[in-house]
C-alpha positions as CSV (number, residue, x, y, z in Angstrom):
1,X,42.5,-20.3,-50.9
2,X,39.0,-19.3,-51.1
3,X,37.8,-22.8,-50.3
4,X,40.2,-23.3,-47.9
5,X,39.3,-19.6,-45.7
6,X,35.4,-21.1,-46.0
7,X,36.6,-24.4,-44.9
8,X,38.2,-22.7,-41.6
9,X,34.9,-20.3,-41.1
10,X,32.6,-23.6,-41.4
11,X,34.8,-25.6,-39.1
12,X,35.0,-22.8,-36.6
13,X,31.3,-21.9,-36.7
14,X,30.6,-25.8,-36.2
15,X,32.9,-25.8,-33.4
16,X,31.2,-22.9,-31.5
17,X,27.8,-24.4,-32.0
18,X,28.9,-27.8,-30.5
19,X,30.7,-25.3,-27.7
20,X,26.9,-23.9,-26.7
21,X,25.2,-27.2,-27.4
22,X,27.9,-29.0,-24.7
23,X,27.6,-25.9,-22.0
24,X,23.4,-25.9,-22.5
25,X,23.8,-29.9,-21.9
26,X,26.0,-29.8,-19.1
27,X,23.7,-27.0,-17.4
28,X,20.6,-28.8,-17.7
29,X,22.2,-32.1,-16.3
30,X,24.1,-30.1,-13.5
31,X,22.7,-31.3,-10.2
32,X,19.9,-28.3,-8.8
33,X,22.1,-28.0,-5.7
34,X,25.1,-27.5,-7.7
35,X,24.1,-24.5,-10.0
36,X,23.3,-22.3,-7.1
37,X,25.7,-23.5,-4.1
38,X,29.1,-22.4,-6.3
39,X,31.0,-20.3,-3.5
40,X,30.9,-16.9,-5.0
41,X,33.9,-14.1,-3.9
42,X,32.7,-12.9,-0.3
43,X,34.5,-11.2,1.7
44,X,36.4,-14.0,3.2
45,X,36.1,-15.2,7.4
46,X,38.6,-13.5,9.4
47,X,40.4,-15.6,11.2
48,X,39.6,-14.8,14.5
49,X,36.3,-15.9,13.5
50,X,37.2,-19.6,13.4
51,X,37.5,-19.8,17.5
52,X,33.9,-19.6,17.0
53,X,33.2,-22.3,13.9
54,X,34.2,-25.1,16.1
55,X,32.7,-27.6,13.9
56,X,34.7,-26.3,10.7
57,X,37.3,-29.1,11.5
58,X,40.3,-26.6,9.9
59,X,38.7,-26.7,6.8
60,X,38.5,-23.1,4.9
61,X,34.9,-21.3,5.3
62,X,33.6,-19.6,1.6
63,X,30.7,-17.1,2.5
64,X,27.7,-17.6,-0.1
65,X,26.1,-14.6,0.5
66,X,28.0,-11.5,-0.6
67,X,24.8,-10.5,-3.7
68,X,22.3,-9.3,-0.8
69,X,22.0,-6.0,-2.0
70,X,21.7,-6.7,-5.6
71,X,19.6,-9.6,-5.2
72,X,17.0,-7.9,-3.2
73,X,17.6,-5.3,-5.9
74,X,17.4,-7.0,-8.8
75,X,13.9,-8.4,-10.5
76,X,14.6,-12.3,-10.1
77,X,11.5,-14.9,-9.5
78,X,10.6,-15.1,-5.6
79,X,11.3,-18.6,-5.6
80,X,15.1,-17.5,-6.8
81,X,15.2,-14.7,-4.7
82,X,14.5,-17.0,-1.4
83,X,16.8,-19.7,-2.6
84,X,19.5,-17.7,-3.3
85,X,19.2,-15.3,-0.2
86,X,18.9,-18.5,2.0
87,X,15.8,-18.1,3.7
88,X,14.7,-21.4,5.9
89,X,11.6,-22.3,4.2
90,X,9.8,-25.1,6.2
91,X,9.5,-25.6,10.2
92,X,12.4,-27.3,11.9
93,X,11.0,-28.8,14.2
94,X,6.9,-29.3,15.7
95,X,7.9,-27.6,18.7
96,X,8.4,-24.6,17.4
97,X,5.8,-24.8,14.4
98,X,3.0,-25.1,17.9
99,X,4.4,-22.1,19.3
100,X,4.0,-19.5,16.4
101,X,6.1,-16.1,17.3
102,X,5.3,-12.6,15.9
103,X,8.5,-10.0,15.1
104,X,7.9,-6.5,14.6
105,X,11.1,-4.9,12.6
106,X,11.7,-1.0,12.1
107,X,14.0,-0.2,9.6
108,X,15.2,2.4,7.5
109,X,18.4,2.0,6.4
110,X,21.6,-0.8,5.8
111,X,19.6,-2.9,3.6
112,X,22.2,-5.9,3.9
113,X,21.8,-5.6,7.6
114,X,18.4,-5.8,7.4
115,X,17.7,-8.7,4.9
116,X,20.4,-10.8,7.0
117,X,18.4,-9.7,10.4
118,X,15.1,-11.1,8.4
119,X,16.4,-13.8,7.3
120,X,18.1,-14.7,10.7
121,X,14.9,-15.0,12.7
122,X,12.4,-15.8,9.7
123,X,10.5,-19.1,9.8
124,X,7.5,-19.9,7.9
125,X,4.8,-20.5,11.5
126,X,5.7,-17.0,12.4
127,X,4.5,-13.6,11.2
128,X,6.4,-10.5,10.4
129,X,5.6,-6.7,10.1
130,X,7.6,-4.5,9.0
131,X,8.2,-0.9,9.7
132,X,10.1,1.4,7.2
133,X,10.6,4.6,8.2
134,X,8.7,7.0,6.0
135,X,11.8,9.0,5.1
136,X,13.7,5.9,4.0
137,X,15.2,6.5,0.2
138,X,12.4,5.3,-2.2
139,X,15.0,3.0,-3.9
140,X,15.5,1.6,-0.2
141,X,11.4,1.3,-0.1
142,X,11.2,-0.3,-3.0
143,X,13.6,-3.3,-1.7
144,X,12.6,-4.2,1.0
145,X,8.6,-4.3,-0.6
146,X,10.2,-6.7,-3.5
147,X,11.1,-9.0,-0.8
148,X,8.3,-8.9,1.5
149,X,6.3,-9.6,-1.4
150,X,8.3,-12.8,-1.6
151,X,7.3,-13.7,2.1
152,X,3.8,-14.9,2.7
153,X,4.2,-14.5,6.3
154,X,5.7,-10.9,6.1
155,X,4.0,-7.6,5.5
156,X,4.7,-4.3,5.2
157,X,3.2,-1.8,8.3
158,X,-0.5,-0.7,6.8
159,X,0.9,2.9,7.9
160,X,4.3,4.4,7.8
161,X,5.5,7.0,10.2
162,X,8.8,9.4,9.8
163,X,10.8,8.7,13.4
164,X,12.7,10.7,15.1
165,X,15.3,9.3,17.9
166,X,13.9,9.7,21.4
167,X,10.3,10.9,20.2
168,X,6.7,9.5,20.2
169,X,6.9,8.2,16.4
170,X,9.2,5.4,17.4
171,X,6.8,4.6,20.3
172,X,3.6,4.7,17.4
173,X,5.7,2.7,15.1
174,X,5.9,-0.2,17.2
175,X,1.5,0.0,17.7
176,X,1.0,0.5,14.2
177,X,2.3,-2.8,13.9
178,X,0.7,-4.2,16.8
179,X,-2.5,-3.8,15.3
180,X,-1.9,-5.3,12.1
181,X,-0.4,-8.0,14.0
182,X,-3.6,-8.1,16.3
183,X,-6.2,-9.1,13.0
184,X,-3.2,-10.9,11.4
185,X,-4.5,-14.7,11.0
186,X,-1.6,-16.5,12.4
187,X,-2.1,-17.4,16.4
188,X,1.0,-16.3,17.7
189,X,1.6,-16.4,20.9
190,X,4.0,-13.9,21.7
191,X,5.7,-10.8,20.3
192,X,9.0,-9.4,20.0
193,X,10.5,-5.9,18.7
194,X,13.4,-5.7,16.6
195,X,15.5,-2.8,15.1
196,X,17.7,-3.0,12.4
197,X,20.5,-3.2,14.0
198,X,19.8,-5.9,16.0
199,X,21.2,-9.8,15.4
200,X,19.2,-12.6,16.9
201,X,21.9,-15.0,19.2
202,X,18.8,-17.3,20.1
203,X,17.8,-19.8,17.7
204,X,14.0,-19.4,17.5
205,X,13.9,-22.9,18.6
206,X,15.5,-21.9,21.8
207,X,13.4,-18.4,21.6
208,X,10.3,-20.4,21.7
209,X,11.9,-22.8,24.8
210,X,12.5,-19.9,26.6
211,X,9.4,-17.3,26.1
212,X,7.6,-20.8,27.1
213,X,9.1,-21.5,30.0
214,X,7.7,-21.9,33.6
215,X,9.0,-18.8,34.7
216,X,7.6,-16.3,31.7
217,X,5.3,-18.8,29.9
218,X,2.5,-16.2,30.7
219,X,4.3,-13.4,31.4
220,X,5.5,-10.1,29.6
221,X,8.8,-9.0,29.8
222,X,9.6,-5.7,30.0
223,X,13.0,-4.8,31.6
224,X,12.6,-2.1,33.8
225,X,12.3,-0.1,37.4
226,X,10.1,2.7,38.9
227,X,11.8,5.5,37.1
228,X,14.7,7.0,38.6
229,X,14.8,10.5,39.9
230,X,17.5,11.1,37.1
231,X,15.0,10.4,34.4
232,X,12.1,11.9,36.3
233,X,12.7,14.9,33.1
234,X,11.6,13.2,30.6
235,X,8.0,12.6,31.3
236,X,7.7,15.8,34.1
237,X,8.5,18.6,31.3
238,X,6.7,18.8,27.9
239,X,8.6,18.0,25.0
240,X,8.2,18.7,21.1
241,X,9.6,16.7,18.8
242,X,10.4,18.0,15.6
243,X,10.0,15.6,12.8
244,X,12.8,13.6,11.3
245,X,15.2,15.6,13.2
246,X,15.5,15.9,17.6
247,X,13.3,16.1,20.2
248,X,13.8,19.4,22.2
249,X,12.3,20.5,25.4
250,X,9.0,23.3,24.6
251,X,9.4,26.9,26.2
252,X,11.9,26.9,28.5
253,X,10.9,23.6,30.1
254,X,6.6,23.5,30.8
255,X,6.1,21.4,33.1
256,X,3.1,18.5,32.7
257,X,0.6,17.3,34.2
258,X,0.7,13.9,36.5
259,X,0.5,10.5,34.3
260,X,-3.6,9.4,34.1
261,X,-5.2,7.0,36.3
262,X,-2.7,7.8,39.1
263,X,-0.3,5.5,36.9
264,X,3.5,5.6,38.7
265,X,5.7,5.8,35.8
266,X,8.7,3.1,35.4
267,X,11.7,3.5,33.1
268,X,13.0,0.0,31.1
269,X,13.8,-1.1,27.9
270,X,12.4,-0.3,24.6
271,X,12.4,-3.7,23.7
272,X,9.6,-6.2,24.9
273,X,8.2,-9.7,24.2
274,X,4.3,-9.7,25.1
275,X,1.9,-11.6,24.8
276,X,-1.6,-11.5,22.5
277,X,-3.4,-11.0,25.2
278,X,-1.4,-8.3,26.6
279,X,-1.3,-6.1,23.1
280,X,-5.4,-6.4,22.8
281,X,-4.8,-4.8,26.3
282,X,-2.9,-2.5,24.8
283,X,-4.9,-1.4,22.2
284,X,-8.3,-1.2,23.9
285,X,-7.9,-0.7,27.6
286,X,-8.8,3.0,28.2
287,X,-5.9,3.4,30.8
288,X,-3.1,2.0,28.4
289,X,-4.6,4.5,25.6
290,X,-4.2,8.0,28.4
291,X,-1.2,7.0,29.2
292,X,-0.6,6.9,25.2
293,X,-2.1,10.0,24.6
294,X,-0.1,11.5,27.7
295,X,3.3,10.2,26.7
296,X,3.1,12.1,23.4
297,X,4.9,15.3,24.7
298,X,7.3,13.2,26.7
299,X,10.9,11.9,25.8
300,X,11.8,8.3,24.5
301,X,8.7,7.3,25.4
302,X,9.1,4.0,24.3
303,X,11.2,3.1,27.7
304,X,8.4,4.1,29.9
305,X,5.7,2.7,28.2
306,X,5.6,-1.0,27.9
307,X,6.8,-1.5,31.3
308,X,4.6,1.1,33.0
309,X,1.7,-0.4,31.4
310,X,3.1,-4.1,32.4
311,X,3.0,-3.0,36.5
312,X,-0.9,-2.3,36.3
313,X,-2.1,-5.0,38.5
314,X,-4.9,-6.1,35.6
315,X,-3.2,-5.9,33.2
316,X,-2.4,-9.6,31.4
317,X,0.7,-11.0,31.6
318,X,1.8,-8.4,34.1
319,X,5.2,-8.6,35.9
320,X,4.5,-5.8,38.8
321,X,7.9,-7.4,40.6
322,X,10.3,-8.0,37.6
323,X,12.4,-5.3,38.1
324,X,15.5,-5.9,35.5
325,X,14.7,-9.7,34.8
326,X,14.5,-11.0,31.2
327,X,17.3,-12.1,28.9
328,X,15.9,-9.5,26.2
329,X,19.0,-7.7,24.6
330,X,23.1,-8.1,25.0
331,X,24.0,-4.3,24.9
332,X,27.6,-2.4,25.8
333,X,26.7,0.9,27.9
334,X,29.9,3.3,28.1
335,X,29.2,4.2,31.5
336,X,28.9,0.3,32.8
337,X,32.3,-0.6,30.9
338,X,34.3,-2.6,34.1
339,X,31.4,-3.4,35.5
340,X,28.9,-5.0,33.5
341,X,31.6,-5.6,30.5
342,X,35.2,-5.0,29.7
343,X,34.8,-1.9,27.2
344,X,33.9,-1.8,23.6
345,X,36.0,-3.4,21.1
346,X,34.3,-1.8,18.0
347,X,32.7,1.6,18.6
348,X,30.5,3.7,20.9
349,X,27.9,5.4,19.3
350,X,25.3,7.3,21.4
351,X,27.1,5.5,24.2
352,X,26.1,2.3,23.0
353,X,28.8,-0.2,21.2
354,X,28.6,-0.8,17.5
355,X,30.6,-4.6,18.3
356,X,33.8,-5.6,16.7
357,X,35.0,-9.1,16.7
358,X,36.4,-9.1,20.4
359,X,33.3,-8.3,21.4
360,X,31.6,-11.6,20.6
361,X,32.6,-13.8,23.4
362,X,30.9,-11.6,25.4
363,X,27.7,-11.8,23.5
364,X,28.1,-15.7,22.9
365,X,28.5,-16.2,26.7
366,X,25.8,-13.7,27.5
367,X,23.0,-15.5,25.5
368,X,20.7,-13.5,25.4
369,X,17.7,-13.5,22.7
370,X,19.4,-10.8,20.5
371,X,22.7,-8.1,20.3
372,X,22.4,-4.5,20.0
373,X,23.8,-3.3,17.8
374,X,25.7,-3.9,14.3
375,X,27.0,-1.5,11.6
376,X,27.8,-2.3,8.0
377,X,30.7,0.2,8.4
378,X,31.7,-0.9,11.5
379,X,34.2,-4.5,12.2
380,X,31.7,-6.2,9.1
381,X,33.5,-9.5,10.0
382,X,31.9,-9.4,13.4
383,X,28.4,-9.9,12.3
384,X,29.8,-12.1,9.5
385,X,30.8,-14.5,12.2
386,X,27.5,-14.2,14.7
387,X,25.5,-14.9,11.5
388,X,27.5,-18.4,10.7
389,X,27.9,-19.4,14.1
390,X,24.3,-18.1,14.5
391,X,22.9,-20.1,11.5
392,X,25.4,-23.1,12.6
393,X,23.2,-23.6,15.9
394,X,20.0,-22.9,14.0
395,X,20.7,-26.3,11.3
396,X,22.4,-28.0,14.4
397,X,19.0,-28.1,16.1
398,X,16.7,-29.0,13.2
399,X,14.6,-31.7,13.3
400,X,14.0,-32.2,9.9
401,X,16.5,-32.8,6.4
402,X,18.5,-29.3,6.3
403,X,18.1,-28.2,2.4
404,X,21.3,-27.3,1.0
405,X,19.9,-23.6,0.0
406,X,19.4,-22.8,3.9
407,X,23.3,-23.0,4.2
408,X,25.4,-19.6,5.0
409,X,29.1,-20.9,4.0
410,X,30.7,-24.3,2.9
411,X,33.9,-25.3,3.7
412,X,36.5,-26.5,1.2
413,X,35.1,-28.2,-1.9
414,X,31.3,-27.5,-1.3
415,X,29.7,-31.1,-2.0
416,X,32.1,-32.5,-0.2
417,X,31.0,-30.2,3.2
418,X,27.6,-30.7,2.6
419,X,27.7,-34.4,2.6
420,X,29.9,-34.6,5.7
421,X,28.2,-32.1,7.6
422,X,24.5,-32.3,7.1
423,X,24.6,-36.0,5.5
424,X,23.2,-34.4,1.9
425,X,23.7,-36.5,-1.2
426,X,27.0,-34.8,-3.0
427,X,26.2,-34.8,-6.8
């Protein structure tokens, strides 16, 4: 009996160690593309989502990308950490590698959000600085620097300010940026704002087409008008803000003094795309710093700004007749629902629409460069849809091999999508 239980353990321990010698041999002969493109379980498409996927032929869509978080979290090798988050990691096209953009992101919270808006617009000619707000959760910090450090072309802001809705540190945010931006090494040629709840519906091929163009090839765009007597409040009484928090009128409503240089103030967008020569102009003209150091008591100064500065007749790039024109952001106002849109199918929030998935016809037709805004919390499988059909268009365009890693979703049996699809060698 003795032999025979030593027998068994001998046999048994043999058969285990040809068990891990097998699964070691079969790993290291599995295809590269195979070991990291397995479908992992994602929270699946919904199916209203497919009206959109047009080129999924009925076949069912697995989402790749459901480890953000813990990815970004995690302490894996930047080379993993771009693969498997599915950054695009060469140029698509020479068009676009000639016409280098620069992004400027302020974030401080929804780190999934985030990484997905990064990754969205990311491409290796342009440049990226990013702002995280100073009272951002250190464990939130801490990501987002583990995968900028991953980025070559990204770069955390040299100085980090605590913003408060409505109040001048979002303005200062935005020009702590500029200036890295302005001794950053890469020529780009224009530069666009982003917050973290934005999603790009312009591929940056079609960005780069359009910020090129005849009619704003040399032109910023600022969205705006000469401020209406409704907002006339913001910039006519002083205002404190108090940090983190609100901004609140002072006293009992102290009235200012007129805007320097005999500036007329507009109201427009926070949002902007600008050119270099433009944000030099920012940054050293001595009228564009007064009416910095003026706004600093005002409200939401961000929307008067950029476009007041973008009327001064010497100022580069200006569009003194614009008025509303440029196709900056797609956003839902409450109080234009049945006239500029047909209501909000996810959420209002500060009278603005977090979108659900009805809403995304209306973004898809609007085309404009980017949505505001997204939520995490809010209809998830909206922005799970604008990101594949997003991404879709993105690959569609490329000049160049698409790399299997750069892919969102497959459909059915992965090798055989990728081979019909983007004519990739199945293993």
């Amino acid at each position: 009996m003795c032999q025979l239980e030593r027998a068994k353990r001998s046999f048994l321990l043999c058969l285990g160690m040809s068990t891990i010698v097998s699964v070691i041999y079969f790993l290291t002969r599995m295809p590269p593309e195979l070991k990291h493109l397995e479908p992992k379980e994602c929270r699946p498409f919904s199916s209203e989502c497919q009206a959109f996927l047009s080129s999924t032929e009925g076949l069912a869509l697995h989402r790749r990308d459901c480890q953000v978080q813990s990815y970004v979290s995690s302490k894996v090798q930047c080379p993993t950490l771009i693969r498997d988050l599915h950054f695009i990691t060469r140029p698509l096209s020479p068009e676009e590698q000639r016409y280098p953009l620069a992004f400027i992101l302020t974030v401080h919270k929804e780190l999934e959000i985030f990484v997905r808006l990064l990754r969205a617009v990311y491409m290796p000619q342009n440049v990226y600085c990013i702002h995280v707000d100073a009272k951002a959760s250190p464990e939130y910090q801490e990501a987002v620097r583990t995968l900028i450090n991953c980025l070559e072309n990204a770069f955390l802001c040299s100085r980090s300010e605590t913003v408060t809705y409505g109040g001048f540190t979002r303005l200062q945010a935005d020009l702590n940026c500029m200036k890295d931006l302005a001794g950053s090494d890469t020529r780009w040629r224009k530069v666009i704002n982003l917050c973290g709840q934005d999603f790009p519906v312009m591929s940056n091929l079609e960005l780069v087409r359009y910020l090129q163009s005849k009619y704003w090839k040399d032109r910023n765009m600022t969205p705006g008008i000469k401020q209406p007597a409704a907002m006339k409040h913001r910039t006519e009484l002083q205002h404190v803000e108090i940090t983190g928090s609100h901004v609140a009128l002072k006293g009992v409503g102290q009235r200012k003094e007129p805007p320097p240089h005999n500036l007329e103030v507009y109201f427009g967008t926070a949002y902007y795309a600008l050119t270099r020569d433009f944000v030099d102009f920012v940054l050293n003209n001595q009228a564009a710093l007064d009416l910095l150091e003026w706004s600093k008591d005002t409200f939401s100064p961000d929307e008067h700004y950029w476009v007041t500065l973008n009327h001064i007749a010497d100022a580069p790039g200006n569009h003194i007749n614009g008025g509303w024109e440029g196709a900056i952001r797609s956003i839902k106002w409450k109080d234009q629902e049945g006239d500029m849109h047909d209501g909000c199918k996810g959420r209002y929030v500060r009278n603005i629409c977090v979108y659900g998935m009805e809403d995304l016809p209306w973004i898809i037709d609007r085309n404009n460069m980017f949505a505001n805004k997204f939520e995490g919390a809010t209809s998830p499988e909206a922005l799970d849809c604008l990101e594949q059909w997003h991404r879709n268009k993105v690959l569609n365009q490329a000049s160049v091999p698409v790399e299997p890693s750069w892919l969102l979703a497959t459909q059915g049996n992965w090798n055989d999508s990728l081979a019909l699809k983007w004519g990739l060698k199945s293993p």
